[in-house]
N, CA and C atoms as an extended XYZ file, in Angstrom:
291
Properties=species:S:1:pos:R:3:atomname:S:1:resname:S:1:resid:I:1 pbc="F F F"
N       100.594      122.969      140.152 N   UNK     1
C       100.006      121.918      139.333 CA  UNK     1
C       100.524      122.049      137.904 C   UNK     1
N       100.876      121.086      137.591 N   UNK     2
C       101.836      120.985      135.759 CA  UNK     2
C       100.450      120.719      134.825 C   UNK     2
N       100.544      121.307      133.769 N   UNK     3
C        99.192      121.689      132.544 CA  UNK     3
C        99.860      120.532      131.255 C   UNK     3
N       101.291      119.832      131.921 N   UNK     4
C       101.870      118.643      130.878 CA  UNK     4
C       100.876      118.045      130.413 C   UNK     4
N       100.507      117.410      129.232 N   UNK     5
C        99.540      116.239      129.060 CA  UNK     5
C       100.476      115.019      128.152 C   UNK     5
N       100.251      114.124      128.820 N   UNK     6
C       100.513      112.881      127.748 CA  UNK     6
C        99.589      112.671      126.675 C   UNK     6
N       100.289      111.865      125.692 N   UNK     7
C        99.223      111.909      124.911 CA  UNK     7
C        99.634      110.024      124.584 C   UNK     7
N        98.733      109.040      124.416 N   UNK     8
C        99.243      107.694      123.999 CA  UNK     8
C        98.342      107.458      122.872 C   UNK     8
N        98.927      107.320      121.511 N   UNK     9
C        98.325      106.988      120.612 CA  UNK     9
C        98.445      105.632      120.144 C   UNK     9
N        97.460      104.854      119.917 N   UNK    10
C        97.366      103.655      119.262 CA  UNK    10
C        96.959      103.457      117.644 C   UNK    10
N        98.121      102.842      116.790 N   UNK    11
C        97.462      103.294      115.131 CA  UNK    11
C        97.411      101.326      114.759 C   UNK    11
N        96.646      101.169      114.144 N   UNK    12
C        96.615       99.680      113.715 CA  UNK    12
C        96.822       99.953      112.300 C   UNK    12
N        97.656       99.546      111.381 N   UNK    13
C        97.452       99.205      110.113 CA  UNK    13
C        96.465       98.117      109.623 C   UNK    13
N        95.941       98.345      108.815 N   UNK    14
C        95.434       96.927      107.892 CA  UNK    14
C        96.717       96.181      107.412 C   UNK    14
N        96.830       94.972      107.859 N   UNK    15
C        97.582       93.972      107.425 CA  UNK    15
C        98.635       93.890      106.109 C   UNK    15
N        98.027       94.666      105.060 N   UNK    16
C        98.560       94.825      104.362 CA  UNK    16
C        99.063       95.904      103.303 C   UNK    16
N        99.112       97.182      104.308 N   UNK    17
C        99.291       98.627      104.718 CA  UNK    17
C       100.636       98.754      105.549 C   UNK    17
N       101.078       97.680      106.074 N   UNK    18
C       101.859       98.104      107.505 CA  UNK    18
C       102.923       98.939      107.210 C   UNK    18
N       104.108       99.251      105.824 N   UNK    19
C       105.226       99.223      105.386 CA  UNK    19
C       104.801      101.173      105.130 C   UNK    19
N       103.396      100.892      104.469 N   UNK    20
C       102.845      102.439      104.161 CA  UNK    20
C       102.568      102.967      105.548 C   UNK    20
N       101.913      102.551      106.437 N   UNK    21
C       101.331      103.427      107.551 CA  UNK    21
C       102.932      103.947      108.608 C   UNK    21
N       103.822      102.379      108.687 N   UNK    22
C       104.830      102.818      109.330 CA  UNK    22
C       105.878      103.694      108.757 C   UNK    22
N       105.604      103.922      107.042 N   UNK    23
C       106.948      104.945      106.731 CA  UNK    23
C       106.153      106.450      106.795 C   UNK    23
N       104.964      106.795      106.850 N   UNK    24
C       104.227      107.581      107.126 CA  UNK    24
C       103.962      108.584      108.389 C   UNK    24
N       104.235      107.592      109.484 N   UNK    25
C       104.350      107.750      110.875 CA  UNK    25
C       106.168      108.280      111.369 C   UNK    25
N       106.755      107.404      110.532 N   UNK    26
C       107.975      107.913      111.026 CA  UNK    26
C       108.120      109.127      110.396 C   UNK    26
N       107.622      109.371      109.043 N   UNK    27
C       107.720      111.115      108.790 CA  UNK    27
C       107.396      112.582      109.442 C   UNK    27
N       106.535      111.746      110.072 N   UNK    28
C       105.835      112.587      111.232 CA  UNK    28
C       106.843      113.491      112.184 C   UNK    28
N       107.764      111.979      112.836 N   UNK    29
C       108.752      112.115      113.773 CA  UNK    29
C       109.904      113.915      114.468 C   UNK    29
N       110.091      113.768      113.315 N   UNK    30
C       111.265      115.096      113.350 CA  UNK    30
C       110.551      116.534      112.926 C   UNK    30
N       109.753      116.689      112.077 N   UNK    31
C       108.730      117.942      112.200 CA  UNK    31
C       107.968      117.739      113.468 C   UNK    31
N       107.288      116.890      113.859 N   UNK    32
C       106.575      117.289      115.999 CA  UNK    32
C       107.824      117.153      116.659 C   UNK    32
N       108.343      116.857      116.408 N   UNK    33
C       109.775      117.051      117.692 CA  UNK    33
C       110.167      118.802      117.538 C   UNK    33
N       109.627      119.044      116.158 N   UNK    34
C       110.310      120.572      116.538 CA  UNK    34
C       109.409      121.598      116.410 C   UNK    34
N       107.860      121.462      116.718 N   UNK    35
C       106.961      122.132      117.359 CA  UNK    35
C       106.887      122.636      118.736 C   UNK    35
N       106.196      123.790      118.678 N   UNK    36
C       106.094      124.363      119.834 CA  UNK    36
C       105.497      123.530      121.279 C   UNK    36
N       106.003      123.485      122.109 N   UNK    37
C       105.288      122.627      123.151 CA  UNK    37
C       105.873      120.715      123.289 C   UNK    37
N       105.815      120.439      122.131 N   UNK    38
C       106.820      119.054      122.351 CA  UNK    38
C       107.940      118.816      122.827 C   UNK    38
N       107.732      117.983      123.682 N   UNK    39
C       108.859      117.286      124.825 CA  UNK    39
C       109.035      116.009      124.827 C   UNK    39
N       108.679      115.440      124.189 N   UNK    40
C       108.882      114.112      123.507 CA  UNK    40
C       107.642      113.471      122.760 C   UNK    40
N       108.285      113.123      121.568 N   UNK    41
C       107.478      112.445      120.438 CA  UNK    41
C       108.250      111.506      120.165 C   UNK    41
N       107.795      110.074      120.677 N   UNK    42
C       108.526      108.558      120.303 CA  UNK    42
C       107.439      107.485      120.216 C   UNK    42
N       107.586      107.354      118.877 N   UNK    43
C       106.710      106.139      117.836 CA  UNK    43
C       107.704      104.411      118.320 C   UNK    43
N       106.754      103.333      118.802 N   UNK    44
C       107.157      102.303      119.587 CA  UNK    44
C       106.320      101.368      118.060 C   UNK    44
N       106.574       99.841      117.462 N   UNK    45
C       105.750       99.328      116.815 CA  UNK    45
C       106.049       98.033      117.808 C   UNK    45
N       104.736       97.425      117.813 N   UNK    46
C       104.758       95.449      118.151 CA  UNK    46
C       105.672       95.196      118.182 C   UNK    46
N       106.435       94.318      118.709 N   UNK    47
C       107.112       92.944      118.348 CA  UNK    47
C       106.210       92.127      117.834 C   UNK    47
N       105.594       91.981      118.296 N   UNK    48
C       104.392       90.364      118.139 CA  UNK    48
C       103.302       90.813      117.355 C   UNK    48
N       102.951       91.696      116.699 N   UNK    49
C       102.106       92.350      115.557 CA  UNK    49
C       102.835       93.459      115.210 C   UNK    49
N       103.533       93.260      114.345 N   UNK    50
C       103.616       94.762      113.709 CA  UNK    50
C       103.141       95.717      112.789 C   UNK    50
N       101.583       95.537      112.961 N   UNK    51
C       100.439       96.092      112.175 CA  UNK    51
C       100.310       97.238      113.264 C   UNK    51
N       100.735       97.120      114.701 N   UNK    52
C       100.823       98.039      115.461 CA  UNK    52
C       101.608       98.858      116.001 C   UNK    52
N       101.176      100.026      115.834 N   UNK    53
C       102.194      100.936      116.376 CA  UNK    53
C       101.484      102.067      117.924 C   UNK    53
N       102.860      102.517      118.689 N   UNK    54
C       102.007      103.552      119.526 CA  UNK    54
C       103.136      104.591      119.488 C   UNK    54
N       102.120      105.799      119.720 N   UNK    55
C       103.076      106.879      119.807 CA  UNK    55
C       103.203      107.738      121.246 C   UNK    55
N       104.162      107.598      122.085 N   UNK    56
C       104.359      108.201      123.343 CA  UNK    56
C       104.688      109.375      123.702 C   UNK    56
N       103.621      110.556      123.480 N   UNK    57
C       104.044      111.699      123.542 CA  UNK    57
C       103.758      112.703      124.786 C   UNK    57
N       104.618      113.371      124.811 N   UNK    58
C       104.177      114.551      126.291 CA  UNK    58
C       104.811      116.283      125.708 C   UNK    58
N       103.614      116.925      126.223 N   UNK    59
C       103.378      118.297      125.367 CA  UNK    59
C       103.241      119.315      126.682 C   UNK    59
N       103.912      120.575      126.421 N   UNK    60
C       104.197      121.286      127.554 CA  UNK    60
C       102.236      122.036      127.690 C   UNK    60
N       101.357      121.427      126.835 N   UNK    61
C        99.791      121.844      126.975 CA  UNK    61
C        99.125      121.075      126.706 C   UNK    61
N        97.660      120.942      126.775 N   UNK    62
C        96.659      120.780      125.641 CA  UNK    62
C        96.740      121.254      124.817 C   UNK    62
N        96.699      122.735      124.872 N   UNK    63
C        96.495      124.028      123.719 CA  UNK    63
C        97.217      123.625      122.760 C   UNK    63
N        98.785      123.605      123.424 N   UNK    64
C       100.189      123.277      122.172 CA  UNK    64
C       100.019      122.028      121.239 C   UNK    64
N        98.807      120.712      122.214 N   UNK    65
C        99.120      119.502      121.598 CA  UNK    65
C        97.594      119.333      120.546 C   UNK    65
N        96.779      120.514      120.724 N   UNK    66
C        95.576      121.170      119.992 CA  UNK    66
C        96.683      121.437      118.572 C   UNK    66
N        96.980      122.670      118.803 N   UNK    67
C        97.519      122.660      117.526 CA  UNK    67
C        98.415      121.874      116.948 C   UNK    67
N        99.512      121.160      117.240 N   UNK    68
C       100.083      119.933      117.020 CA  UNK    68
C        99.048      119.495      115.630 C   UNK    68
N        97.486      118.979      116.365 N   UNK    69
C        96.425      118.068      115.728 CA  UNK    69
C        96.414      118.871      114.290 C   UNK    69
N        96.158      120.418      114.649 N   UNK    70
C        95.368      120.677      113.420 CA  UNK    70
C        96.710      121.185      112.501 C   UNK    70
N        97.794      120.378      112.570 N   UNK    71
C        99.227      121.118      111.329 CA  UNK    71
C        98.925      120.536      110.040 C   UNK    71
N       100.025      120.754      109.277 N   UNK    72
C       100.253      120.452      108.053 CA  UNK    72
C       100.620      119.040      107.765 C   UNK    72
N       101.356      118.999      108.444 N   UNK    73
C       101.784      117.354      108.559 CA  UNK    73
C       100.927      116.536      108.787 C   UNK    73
N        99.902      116.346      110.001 N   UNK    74
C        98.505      115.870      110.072 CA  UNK    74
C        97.770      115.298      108.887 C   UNK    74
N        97.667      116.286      108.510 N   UNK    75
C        96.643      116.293      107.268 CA  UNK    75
C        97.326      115.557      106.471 C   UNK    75
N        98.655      115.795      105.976 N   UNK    76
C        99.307      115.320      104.901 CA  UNK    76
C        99.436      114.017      105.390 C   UNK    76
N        99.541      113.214      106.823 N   UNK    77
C        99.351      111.582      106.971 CA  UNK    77
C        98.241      111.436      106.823 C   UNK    77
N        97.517      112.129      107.222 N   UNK    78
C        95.893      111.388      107.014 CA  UNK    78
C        95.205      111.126      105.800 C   UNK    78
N        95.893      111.946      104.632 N   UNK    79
C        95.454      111.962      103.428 CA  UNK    79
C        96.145      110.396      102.833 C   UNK    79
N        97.389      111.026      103.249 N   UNK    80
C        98.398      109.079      103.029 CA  UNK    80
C        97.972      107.979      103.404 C   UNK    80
N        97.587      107.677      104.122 N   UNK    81
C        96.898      106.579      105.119 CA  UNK    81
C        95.580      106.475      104.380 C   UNK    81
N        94.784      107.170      104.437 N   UNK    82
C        93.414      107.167      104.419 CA  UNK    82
C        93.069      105.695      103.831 C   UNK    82
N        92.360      105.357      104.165 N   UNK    83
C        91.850      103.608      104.270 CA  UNK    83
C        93.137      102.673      104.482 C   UNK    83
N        94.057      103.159      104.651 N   UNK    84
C        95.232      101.928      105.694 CA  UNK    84
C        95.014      101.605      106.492 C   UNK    84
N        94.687      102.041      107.510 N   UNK    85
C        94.530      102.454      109.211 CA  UNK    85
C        93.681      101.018      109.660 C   UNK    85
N        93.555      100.377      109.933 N   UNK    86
C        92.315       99.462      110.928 CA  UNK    86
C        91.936      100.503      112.003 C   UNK    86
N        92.501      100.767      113.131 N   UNK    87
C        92.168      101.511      114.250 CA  UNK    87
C        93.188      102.511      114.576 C   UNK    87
N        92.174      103.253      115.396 N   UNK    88
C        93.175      104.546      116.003 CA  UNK    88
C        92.482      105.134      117.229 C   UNK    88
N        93.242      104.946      118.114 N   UNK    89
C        92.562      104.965      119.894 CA  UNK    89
C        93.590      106.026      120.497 C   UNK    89
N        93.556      107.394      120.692 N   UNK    90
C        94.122      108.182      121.283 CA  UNK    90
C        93.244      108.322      122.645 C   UNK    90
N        94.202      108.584      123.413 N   UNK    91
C        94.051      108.467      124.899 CA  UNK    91
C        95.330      109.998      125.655 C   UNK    91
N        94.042      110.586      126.139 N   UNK    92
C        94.956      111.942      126.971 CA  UNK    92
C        95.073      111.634      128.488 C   UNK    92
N        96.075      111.531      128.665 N   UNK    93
C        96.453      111.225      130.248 CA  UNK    93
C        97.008      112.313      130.495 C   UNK    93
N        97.409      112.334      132.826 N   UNK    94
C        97.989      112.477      133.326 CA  UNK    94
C        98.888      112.130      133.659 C   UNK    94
N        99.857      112.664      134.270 N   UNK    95
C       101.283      111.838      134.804 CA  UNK    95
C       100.903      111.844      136.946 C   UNK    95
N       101.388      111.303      137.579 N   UNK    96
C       100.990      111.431      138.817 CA  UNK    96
C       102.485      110.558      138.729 C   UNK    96
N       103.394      111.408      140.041 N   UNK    97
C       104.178      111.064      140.099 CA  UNK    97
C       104.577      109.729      141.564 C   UNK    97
């Protein structure tokens, strides 16, 4: 049995945030790609709203994608963002092949 977890994140900007939340998110990008346990970290935005973005990630744990949450980088978007955001809907899946 594989301990992989997906992870699908959903981030909404406020309307007139989008330029801040999306250069924020892409900073993210290349520091979690080179954390322990990441196996892919790829940020997708709307076509047809691009107040939205999702992020498609899969982590060789929970544990690994635990700490992922609590880094430096984290904090440092969340502090950036802070009242940008409209919504944020993370969702932990399985894969079933």
């Amino acid at each position: 049995m594989t301990t992989e977890l997906i992870i699908v994140a959903r981030i909404e900007a406020k309307s007139d945030q989008i330029d801040l939340v999306k250069t924020e998110l892409i900073r993210l990008i290349e520091p979690t790609r080179e954390e322990a346990g990441c196996l892919q970290y790829d940020l997708h935005q709307d076509n047809n709203n691009p107040a939205v973005f999702l992020f498609y990630e899969r982590w060789e744990s929970r544990d690994l994608w635990v700490a992922h949450m609590d880094n430096v980088n984290l904090k440092r978007y969340s502090v950036a963002v802070e009242g940008a955001v409209e919504s944020f809907i993370l969702n932990e899946m399985a894969h079933f092949s």
